[in-house]
C-alpha positions in Angstrom: 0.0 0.0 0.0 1.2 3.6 -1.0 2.4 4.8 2.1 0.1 8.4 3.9 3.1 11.1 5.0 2.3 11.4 8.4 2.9 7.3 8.8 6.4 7.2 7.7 8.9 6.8 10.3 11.3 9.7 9.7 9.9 13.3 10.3 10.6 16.1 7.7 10.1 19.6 8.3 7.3 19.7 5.8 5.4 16.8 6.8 2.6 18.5 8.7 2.3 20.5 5.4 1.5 17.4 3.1 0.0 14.9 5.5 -3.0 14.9 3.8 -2.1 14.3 0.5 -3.3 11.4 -1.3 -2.1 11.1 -4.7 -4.6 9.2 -6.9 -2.5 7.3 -9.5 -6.0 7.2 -11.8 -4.5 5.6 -14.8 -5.0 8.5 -16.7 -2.1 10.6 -19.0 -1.6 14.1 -19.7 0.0 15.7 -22.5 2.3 18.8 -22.4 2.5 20.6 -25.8 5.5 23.8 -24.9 5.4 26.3 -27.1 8.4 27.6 -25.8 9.2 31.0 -27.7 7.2 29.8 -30.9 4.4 31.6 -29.3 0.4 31.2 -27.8 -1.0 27.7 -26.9 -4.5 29.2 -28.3 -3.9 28.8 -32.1 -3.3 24.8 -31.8 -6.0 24.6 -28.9 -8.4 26.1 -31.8 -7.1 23.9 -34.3 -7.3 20.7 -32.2 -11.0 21.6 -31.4 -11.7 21.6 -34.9 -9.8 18.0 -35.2 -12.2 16.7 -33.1 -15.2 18.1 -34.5 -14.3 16.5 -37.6 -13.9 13.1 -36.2 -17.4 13.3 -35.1 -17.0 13.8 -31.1 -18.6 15.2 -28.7 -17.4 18.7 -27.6 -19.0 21.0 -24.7 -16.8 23.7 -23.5 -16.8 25.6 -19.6 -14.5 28.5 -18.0 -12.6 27.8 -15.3 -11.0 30.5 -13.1 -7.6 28.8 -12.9 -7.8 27.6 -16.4 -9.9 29.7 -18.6 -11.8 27.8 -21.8 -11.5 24.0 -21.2 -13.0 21.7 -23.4 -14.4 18.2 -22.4 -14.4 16.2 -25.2 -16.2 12.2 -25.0 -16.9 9.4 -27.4 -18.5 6.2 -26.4 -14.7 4.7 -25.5 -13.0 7.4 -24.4 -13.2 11.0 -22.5 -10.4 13.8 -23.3 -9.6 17.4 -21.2 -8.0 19.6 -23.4 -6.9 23.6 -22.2 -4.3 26.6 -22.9 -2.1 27.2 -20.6 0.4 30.0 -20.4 2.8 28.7 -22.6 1.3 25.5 -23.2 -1.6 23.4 -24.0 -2.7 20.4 -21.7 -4.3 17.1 -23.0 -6.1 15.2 -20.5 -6.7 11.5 -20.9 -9.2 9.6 -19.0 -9.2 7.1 -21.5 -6.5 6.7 -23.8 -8.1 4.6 -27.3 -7.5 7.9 -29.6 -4.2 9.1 -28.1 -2.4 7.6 -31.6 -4.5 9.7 -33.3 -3.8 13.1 -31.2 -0.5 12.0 -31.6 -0.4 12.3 -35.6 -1.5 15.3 -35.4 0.5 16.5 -33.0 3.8 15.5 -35.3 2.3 17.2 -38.0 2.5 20.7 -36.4 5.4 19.9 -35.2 7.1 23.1 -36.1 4.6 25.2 -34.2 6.1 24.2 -31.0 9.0 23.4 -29.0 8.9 20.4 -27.0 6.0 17.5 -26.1 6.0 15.8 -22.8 3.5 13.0 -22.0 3.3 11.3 -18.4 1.2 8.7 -17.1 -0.6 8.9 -13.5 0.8 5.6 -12.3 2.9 4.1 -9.6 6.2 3.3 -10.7 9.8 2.7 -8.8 13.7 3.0 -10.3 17.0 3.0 -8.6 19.6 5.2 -8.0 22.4 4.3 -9.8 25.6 3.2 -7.4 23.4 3.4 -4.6 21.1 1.1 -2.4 18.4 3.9 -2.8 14.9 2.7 -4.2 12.7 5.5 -5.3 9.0 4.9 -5.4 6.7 7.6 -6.9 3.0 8.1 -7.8 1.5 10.5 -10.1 -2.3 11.5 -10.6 -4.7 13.8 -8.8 -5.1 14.0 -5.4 -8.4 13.3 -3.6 -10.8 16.0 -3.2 -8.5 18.0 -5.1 -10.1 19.7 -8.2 -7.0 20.6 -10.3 -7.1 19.1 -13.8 -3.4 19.2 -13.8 -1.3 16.2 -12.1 1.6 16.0 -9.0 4.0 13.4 -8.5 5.3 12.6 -5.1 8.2 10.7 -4.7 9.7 9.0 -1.7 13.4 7.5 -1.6 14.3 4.5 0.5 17.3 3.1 2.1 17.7 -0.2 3.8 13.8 0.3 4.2 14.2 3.7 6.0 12.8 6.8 4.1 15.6 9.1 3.9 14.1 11.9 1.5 10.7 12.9 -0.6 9.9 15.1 -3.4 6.9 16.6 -4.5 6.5 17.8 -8.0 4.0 20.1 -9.7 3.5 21.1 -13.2 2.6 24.8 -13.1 5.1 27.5 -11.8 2.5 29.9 -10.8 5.0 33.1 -10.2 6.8 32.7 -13.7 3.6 31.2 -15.5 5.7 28.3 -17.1 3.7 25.5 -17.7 6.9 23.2 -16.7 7.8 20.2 -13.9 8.1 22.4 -10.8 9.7 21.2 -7.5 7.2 22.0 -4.7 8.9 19.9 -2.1 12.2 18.6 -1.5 13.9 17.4 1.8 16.8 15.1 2.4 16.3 13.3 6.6 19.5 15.5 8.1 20.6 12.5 9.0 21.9 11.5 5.6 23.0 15.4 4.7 26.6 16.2 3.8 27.6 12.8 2.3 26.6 13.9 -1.6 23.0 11.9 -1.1 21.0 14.5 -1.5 22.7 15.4 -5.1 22.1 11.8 -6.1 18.7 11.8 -5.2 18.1 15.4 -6.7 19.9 14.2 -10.1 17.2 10.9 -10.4 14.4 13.6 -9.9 15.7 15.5 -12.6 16.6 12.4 -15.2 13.2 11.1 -14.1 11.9 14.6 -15.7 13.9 14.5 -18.7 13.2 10.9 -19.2 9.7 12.0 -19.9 10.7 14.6 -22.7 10.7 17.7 -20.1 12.9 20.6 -21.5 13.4 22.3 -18.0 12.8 21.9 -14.2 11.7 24.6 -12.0 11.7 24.8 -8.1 10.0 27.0 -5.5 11.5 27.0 -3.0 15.4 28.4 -3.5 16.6 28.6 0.5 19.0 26.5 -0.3 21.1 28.6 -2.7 24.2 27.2 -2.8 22.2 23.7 -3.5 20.2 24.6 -6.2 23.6 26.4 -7.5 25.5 23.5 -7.8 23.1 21.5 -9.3 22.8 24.1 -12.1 20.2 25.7 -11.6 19.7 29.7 -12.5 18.6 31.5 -9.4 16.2 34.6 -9.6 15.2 35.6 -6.2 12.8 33.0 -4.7 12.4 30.6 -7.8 15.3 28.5 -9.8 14.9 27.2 -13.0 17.3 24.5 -14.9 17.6 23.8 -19.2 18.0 19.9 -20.2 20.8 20.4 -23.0 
């Protein structure tokens, strides 16, 4: 069973923060279409619309206040959230039986945009390499929770002992980058000053790019010299990091 944060044996100093998260890993996937500097999300949002229109599905469309236009879009097999977003445009898949179809499309605009990223709201688990650290992560909704937009929550394990969790967004409010965003990230202080912590950071960050993710963001950048040496660009109170 996915373990709840306020039952694991080590105490972090944001645990009280997150204990009542429960990460839903729905089997559901969401697209991330960047348009980096190629421009709006809006022109292939109006043009995907149309795509689906034309393949005969059903389209009704609500405003959201975090979100703006979002289109709900069902067929007897299937049901698909598409919206803009800042620099990007979000598809939603509850079911997943036209996704090869999207996905066409998609490469055939392909110079209209930067970079696509897809992730899957599963549970999954990797190590980290040279290490006896097993990472376990989740990603999907969490309960009650009515954002349309995913987290990921990762915990790391060694020798059975949690030594670290991460919890990962995909919406950098302050900058508006539609982007993988570190919300949380603590290391137990125990296993501080041994080069851990930059282990476990540098498997969050190949996790991200393994998904196709051109950048990382975090929130919180207390930890300057940190975030500095694991590349990251610092501007006041948020960090960001290019995949070459």
């Amino acid at each position: 069973m996915y373990p709840r944060l306020n039952e694991e044996p080590l105490t972090l100093s944001w645990k009280n923060y997150t204990k009542n998260y429960e990460i839903k890993a729905d089997g559901h996937s969401t697209f991330f279409v960047d348009y980096g500097e190629f421009g709006e999300a809006n022109g292939l949002f109006t043009s995907l619309k149309k795509w689906f229109e034309e393949n005969q599905y059903d389209i009704t469309t609500e405003s959201n206040d975090a979100y703006g236009e979002i289109l709900n879009i069902s067929s007897v097999s299937e049901s698909v959230i598409v919206f803009p977003l800042s620099n990007c445009l979000v598809i939603r898949f509850t079911k997943r039986t036209s996704e090869e179809g999207i996905l066409n499309y998609l490469n055939g605009r392909s110079l209209e945009f930067e970079s696509f990223a897809m992730i899957e709201h599963i549970e999954e688990s990797f190590k980290i390499k040279q290490t006896k650290i097993l990472a376990k992560c989740r990603t999907g909704t969490i309960d009650g929770n009515i954002e349309l937009l995913p987290k990921t929550f990762m915990y790391f394990r060694n020798d059975r002992k949690v030594i670290a969790k991460a919890l990962l967004g995909y919406y950098a409010g302050e900058m508006n980058d539609c982007a993988p965003t570190i919300e949380m990230f603590e290391v137990n202080p125990k296993y501080r000053g041994h080069g851990i912590g930059s282990k476990i950071h540098a498997s969050v960050e190949n996790w991200v790019r393994n998904h196709d993710f051109s950048r990382i963001r975090i929130e919180d950048t207390r930890s300057t010299g940190f975030w500095r040496k694991m590349g990251y660009e610092i501007d006041i109170d948020e960090g960001v990091k290019y995949f070459n």
